[in-house]
VOMI-451027 format. One record per residue (C-alpha): residue in one letter; chain; x, y, z. Coordinates in pm, whole numbers, m for minus. Layout:
! residues N
- residu	chaine	X	Y	Z
- a	A	X	Y	Z
...
! end
This chain:
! residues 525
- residu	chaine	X	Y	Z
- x	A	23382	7912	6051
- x	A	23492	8225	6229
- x	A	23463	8594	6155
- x	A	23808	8637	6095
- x	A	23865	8264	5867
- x	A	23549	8453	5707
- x	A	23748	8734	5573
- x	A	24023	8532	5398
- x	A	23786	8470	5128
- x	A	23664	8630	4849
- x	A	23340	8774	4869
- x	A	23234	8661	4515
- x	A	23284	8304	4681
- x	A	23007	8071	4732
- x	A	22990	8018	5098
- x	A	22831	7774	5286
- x	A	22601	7929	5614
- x	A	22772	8049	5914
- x	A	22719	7771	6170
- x	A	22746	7510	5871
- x	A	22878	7174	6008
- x	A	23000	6916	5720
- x	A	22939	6599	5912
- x	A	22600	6678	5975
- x	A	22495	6891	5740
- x	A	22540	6723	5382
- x	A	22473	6373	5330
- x	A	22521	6075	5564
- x	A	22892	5973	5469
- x	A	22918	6258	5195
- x	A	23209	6421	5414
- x	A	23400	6119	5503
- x	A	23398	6071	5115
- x	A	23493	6454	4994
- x	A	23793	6503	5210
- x	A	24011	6262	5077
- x	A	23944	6390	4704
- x	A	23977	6735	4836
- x	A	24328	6648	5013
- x	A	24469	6534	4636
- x	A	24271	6731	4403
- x	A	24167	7086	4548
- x	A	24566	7160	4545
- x	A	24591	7061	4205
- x	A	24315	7306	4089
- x	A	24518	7546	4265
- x	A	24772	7550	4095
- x	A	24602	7525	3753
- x	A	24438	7850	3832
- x	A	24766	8001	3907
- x	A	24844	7894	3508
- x	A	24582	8013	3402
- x	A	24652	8372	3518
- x	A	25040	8373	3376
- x	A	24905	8254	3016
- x	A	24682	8526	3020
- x	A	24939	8771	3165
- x	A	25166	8638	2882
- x	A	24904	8725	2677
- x	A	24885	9062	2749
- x	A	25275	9137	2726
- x	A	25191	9018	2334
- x	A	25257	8611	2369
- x	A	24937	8487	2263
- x	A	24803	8110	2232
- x	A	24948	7896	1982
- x	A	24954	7519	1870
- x	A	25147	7277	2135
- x	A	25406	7101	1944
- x	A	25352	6801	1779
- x	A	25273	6480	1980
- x	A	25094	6151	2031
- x	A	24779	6316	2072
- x	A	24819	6477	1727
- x	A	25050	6247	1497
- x	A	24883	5888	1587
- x	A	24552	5721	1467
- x	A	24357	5634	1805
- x	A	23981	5659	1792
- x	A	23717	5680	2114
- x	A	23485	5386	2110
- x	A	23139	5559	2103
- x	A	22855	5483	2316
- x	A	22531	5403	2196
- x	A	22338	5558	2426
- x	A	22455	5921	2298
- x	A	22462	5886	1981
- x	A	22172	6120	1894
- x	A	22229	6471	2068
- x	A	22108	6696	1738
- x	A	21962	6932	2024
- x	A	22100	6947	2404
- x	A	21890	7157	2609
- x	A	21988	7393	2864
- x	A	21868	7526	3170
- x	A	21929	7621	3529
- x	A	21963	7329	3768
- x	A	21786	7516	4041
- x	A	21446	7567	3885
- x	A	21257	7231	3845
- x	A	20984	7328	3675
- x	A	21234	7452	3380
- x	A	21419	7113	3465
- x	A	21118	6904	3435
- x	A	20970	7109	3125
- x	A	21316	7042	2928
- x	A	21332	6677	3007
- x	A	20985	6635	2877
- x	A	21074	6851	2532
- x	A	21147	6565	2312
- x	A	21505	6665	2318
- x	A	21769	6419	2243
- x	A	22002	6562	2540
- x	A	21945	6811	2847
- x	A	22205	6968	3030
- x	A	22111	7079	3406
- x	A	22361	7349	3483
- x	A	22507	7440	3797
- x	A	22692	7700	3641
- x	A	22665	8008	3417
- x	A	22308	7993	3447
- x	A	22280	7938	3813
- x	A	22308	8191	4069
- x	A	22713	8088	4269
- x	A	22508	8081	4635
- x	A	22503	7813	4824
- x	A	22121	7802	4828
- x	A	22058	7767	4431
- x	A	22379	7529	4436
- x	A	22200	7295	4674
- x	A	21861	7303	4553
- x	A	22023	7272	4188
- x	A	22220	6953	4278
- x	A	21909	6767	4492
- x	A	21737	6840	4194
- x	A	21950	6695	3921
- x	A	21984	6369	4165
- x	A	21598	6389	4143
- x	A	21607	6406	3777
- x	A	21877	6117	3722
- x	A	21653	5912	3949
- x	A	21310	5989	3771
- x	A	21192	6111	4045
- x	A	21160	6531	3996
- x	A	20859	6695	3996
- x	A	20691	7043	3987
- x	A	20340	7184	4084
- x	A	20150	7300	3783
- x	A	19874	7561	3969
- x	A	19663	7610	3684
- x	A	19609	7225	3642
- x	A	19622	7143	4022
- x	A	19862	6827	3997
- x	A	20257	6770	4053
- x	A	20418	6685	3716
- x	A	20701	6449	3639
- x	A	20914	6366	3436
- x	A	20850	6153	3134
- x	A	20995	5838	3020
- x	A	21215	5903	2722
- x	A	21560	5837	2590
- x	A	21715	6162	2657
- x	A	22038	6164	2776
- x	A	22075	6383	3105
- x	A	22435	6584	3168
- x	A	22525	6821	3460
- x	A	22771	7092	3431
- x	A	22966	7119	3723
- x	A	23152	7503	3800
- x	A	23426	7556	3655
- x	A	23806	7477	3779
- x	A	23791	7885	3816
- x	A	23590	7894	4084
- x	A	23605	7763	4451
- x	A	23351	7670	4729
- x	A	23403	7781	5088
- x	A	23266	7672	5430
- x	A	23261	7333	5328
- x	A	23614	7234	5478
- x	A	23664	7456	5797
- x	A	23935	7713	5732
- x	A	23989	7588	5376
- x	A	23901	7681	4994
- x	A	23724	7344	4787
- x	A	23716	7303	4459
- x	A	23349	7429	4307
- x	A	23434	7125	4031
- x	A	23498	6879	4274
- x	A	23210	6942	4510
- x	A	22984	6949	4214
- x	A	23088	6620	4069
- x	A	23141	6414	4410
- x	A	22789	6555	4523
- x	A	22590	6412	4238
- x	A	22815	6103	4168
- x	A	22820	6021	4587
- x	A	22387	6069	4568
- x	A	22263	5849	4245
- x	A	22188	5515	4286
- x	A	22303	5339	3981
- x	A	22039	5127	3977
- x	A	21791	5381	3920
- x	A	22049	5551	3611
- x	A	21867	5514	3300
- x	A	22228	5565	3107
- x	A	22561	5618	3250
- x	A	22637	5899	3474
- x	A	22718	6206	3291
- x	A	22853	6590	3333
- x	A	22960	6899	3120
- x	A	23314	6997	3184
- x	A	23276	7409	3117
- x	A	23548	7689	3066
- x	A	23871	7495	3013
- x	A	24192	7639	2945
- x	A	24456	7393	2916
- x	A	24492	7000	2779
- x	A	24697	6995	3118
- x	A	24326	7067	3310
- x	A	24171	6726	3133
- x	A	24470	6513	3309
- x	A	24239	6664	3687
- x	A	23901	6575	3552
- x	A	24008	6215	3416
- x	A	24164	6163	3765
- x	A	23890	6305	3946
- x	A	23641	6079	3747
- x	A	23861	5748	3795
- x	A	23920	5865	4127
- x	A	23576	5861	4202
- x	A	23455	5591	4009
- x	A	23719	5422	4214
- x	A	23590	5488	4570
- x	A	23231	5409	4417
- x	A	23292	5071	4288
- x	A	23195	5165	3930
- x	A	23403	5040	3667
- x	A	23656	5256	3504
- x	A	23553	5461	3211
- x	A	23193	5466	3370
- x	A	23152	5819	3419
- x	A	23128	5979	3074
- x	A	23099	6379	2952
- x	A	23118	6641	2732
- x	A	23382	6968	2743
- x	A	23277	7322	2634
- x	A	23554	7549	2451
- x	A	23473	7815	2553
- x	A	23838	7965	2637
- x	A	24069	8093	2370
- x	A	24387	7887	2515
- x	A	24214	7536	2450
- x	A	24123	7580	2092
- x	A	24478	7576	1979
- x	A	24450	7246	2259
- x	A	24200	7050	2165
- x	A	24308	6731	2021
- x	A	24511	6685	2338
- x	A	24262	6732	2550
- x	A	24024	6495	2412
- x	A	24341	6259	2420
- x	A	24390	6302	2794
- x	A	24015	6250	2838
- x	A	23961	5985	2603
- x	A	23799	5687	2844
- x	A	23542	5942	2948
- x	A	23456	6190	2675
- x	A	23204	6165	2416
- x	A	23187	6536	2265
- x	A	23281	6878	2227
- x	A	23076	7185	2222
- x	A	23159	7512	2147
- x	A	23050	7772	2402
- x	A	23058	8067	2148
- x	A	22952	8334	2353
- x	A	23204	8236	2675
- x	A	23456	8191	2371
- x	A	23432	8567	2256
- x	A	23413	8676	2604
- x	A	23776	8532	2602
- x	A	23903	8592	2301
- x	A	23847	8959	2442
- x	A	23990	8925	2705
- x	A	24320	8777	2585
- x	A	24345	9042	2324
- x	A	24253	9290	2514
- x	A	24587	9478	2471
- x	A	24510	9519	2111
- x	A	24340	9785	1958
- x	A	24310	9567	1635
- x	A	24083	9366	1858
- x	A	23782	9581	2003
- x	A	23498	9395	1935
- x	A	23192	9581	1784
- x	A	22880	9579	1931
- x	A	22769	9224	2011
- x	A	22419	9189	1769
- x	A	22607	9296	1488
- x	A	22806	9014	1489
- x	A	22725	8724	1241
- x	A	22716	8379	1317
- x	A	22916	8284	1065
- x	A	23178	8524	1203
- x	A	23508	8385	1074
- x	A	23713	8349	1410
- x	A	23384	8178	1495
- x	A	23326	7945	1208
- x	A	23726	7904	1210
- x	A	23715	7695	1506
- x	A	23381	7512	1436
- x	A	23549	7377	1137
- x	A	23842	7264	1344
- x	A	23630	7135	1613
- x	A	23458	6938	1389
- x	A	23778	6764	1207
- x	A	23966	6677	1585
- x	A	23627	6544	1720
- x	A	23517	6318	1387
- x	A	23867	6231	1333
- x	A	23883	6042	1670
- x	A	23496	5963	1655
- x	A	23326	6183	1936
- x	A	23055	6427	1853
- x	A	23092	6794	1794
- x	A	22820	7004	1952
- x	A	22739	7388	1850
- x	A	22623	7672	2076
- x	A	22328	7847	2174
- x	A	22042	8069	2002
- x	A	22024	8359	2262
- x	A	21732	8483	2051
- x	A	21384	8346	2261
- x	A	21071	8257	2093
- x	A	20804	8407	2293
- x	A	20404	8263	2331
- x	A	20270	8678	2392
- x	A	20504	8815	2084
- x	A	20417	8647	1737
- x	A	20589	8880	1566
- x	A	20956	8788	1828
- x	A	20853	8426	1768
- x	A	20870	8444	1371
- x	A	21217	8600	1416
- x	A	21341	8380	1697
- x	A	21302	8102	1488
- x	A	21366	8183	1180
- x	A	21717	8325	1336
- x	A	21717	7966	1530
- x	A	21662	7804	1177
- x	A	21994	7975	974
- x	A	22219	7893	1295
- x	A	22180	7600	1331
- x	A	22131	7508	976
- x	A	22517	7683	932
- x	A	22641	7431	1222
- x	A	22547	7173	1069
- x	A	22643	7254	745
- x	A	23007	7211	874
- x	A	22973	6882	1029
- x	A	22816	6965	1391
- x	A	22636	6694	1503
- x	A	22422	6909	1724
- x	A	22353	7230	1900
- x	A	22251	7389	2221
- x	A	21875	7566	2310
- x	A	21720	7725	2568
- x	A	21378	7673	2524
- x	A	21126	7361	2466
- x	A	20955	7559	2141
- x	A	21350	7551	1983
- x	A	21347	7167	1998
- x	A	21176	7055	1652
- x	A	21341	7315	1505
- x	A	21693	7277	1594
- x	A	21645	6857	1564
- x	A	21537	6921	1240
- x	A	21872	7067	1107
- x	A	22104	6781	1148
- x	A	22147	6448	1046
- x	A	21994	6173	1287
- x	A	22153	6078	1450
- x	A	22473	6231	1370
- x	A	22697	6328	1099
- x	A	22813	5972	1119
- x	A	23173	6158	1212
- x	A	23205	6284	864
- x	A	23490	6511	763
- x	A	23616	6755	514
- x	A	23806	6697	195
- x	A	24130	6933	275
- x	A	24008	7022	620
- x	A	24292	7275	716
- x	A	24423	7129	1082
- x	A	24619	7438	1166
- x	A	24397	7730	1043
- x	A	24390	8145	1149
- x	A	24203	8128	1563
- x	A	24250	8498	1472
- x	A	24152	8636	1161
- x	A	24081	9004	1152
- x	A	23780	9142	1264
- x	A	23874	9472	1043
- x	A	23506	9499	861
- x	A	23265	9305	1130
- x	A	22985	9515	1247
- x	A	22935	9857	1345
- x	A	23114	9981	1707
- x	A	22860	10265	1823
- x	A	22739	10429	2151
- x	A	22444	10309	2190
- x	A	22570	9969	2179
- x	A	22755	10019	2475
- x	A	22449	10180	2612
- x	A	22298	9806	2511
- x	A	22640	9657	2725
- x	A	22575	9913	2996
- x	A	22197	9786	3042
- x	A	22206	9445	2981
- x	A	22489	9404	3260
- x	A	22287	9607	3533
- x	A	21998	9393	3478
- x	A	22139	9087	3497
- x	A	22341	9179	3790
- x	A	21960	9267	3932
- x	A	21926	8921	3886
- x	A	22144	8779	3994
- x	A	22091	8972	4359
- x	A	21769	8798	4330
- x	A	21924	8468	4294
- x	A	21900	8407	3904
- x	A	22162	8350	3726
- x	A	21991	8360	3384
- x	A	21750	8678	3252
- x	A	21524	8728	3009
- x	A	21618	9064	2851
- x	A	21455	9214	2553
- x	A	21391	8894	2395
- x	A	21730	8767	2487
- x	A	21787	8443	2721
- x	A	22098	8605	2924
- x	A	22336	8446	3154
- x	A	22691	8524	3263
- x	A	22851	8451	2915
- x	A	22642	8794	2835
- x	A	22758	8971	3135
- x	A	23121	8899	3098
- x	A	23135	8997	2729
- x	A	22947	9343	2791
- x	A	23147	9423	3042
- x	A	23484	9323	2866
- x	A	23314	9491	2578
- x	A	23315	9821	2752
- x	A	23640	9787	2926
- x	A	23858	9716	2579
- x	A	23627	10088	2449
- x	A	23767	10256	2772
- x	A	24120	10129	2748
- x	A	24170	10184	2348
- x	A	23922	10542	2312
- x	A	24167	10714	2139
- x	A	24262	10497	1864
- x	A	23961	10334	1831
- x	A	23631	10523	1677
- x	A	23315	10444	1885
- x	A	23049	10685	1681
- x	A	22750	10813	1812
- x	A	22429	10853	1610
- x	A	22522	11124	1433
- x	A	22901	10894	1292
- x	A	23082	11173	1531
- x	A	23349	10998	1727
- x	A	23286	10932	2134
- x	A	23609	10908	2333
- x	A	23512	10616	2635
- x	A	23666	10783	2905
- x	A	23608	10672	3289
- x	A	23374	10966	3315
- x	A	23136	10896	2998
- x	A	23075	10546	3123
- x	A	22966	10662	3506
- x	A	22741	10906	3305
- x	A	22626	10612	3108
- x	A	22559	10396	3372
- x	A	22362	10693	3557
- x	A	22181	10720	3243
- x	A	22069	10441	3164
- x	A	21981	10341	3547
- x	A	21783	10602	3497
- x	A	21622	10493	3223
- x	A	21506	10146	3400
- x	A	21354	10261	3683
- x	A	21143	10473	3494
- x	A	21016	10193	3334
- x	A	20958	9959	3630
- x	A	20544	9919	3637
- x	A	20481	10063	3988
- x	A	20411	10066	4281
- x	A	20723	9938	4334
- x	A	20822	9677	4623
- x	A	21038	9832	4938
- x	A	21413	9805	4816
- x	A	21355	9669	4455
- x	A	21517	10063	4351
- x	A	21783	10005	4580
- x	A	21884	9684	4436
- x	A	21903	9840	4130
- x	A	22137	10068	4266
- x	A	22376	9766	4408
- x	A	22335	9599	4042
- x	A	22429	9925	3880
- x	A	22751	9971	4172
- x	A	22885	9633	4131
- x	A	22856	9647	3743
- x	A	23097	9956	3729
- x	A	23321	9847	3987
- x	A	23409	9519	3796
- x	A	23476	9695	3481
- x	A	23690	9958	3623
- x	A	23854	9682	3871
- x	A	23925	9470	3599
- x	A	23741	9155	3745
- x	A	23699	8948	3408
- x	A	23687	8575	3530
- x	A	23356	8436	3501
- x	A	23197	8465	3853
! end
């Protein structure tokens, strides 16, 4: 690729190296295979992008997600035949796809499920994409290991019934240098990468992935052709492939049932991604004073426009028998910290506990010491796609947030520190951080920062109080003071001596942070 196709691009894109050549550089045949899907499906993801951003501009101009009308989907009795081989997933771990040790630790947890992400959790370059895909290939075959120095040995992966999904990126985000000149979908060079390197002989269950940060019903109609597609090309039967979709967008909760409809020979669950869905719901009221979230620790789990939608989740998903998965316990348990352990999991214990108290069938963790835990709050091995007496099908995706949790400065002090760390991290090439006891990923990120953007835009109607209760008007110039400050604040806590550039990093971290807030750059990348 040349300088000047270079500069067509985003920056935020994943790019392949300079020099990069397709035919020789991925897999023997993996090209020959890829550009045909990319011909018909890359210009389909396109366009749904370009939806995407007129809903949302809709949004903003006050014409907000609603119901679709009535339809097949929602007035007929069809039902998903459910595979056996997922039918227990009370706990699906999570983890970055990039770091087999993590990968090899979760798969050996005892956990039903384990998700190996390429996403949120993974740094977007093209290094930690390609050592996260030859790694889940690794994992589907049996075959991943990972040095253990204090025992001297390689460890593997254990022999266990756990069911093993990858979450592709999302249709949001594209992959360059791949096709000279030319954008590719992320989604689609995801999925053909790990479905075009398994041997299905070596599959211990069918071949499985994590659809993340739909918007539309419309958007399952490109992942159902893109599986068939491929399954197609493969010489797998139809209906092979099988997966699981996050809601994690405010559009696709009012779209739900039809999306599982349009998906039905492949899906087998939804999950809801709670903390990408309140990064949304932000962001697609962010016109609206009524809206400004308060600080993000003082917000229950059992939040109503959260347990809203878990309700309905659960009633769409048992009423057409798939499973209903809930989200994740942010809160770590730590092996130095008793006294953060105790609280981790006693938090871990009443979260779950609530999910499953409204029919979830299962939940998401982080870490291996969540597992008996979380398992141990559900059914096994499901709610046998139960469903509530009176179970409201149209109920409030927006109930007032009026008397939630306290809005204060020093949680966007919190917002302001958590999103220069992580963006540390990620420079380093993490996408998740541990940050004061917190497992934090982009979801985190994009809610601080939309956080302090919907303080800055509604200041004057809004009360943000300081410790004292006196009111704190976000303007542009308290939140570069804020950011100074609390850069400040962790570099004088880094142990020294420090390495040569890790300050200036920090800096970068700090720059970018700002710069996305005050450029309104929202989408999660």
């Amino acid at each position: 690729m040349t300088q000047q196709a270079e500069k067509q691009f985003d920056s935020r894109i994943n790019h392949a190296p300079l020099g990069f050549n397709p035919e020789t550089d991925l897999p023997k045949g993996f090209y020959k295979f890829l550009l045909p899907l990319h011909r018909e499906f890359t210009p389909r993801q396109q366009e749904l992008a370009k939806k995407r951003a007129e809903v949302l501009q809709k949004s903003h101009q006050g014409v907000l997600p609603n119901h679709l009308p009535k339809s097949e989907a929602t007035e007929t009795d069809w039902k998903i035949e459910f595979p056996k081989f997922a039918e227990d997933q009370r706990n699906q771990m999570t983890g970055p796809a990039d770091d087999a040790e993590l990968c090899v630790k979760m798969l050996n947890s005892g956990a039903p499920g384990v998700m190996l992400d390429l996403e949120d959790s993974t740094a977007n370059n093209w290094e930690n994409i390609e050592r996260g895909i030859q790694n889940v290939i690794k994992a589907l075959h049996g075959d991943l290991t990972y040095f253990d120095f204090k025992r001297e040995q390689h460890i593997p992966i254990n022999s266990s019934n756990t069911v093993t999904f990858t979450r592709a990126r999302g249709l949001h985000i594209n992959q360059a240098g791949v096709i000279p000149n030319e954008l590719l979908s992320a989604s689609l060079y995801d999925v053909a990468r790990v479905a075009f390197g398994v041997e299905k002989e070596k599959l211990s269950h069918p071949l499985c992935f994590y659809i993340p940060k739909s918007e539309s019903a419309e958007e399952a109609l490109w992942w159902r052709d893109v599986f068939q597609s491929i399954e197609e090309n493969l010489g797998l039967e139809k209906g092979t492939i099988k997966c699981m979709a996050l809601v994690e967008a405010h559009p696709l909760a009012f779209q739900m049932e039809e999306f599982i409809y349009n998906l039905r020979e492949h899906i087998i669950g939804l999950n809801l991604g709670r903390w990408d869905y309140m990064a949304s719901l932000i962001h697609f009221n962010l016109h609206d004073p009524n809206w400004v979230l308060p600080d993000r620790n003082t917000i229950p789990h059992d939040v109503p426009f959260f347990q809203n939608l878990r309700e309905l989740l659960v009633e769409i998903c048992h009423k057409h028998g798939i499973l209903a998965i809930g989200g994740m316990t942010a809160l770590y348990p730590s092996r130095v910290d008793s006294e953060l352990n105790d609280r981790a999991l006693k938090v871990l214990e009443v979260d779950k506990r609530n999910e499953s108290s409204v029919g979830m069938d299962g939940a998401w963790t982080g870490h291996p010491d969540q597992n008996a835990i979380a398992v141990a709050q559900f059914p096994k091995p499901n709610q046998n796609f139960k469903r509530a007496e009176n179970a409201e099908r149209y109920p409030d995706l927006r109930p007032s947030i009026e008397s939630v949790g306290k809005r204060t400065l020093n949680g966007t002090r919190a917002a302001i520190r958590t999103v220069i760390r992580y963006r540390n991290g990620v420079l380093c090439g993490k996408g998740a951080s541990l940050l004061d006891g917190y497992m934090e990923d982009l979801a985190t990120d994009r809610i601080y920062r939309l956080m302090i953007a919907q303080r800055m835009k509604h200041s004057e109607t809004v009360e943000i109080s300081d410790e004292n209760g006196e009111k704190v008007l976000h303007i542009p110039e308290l939140i570069t003071q804020l950011f100074d400050e609390e850069l400040a604040k962790i570099k004088a806590e880094l142990p020294q001596p420090l390495p040569k550039g890790f300050c200036a990093r920090f800096d970068e971290a700090r720059r970018i942070s700002e710069e996305m807030i005050l450029n309104s750059q929202f989408d999660p990348i």
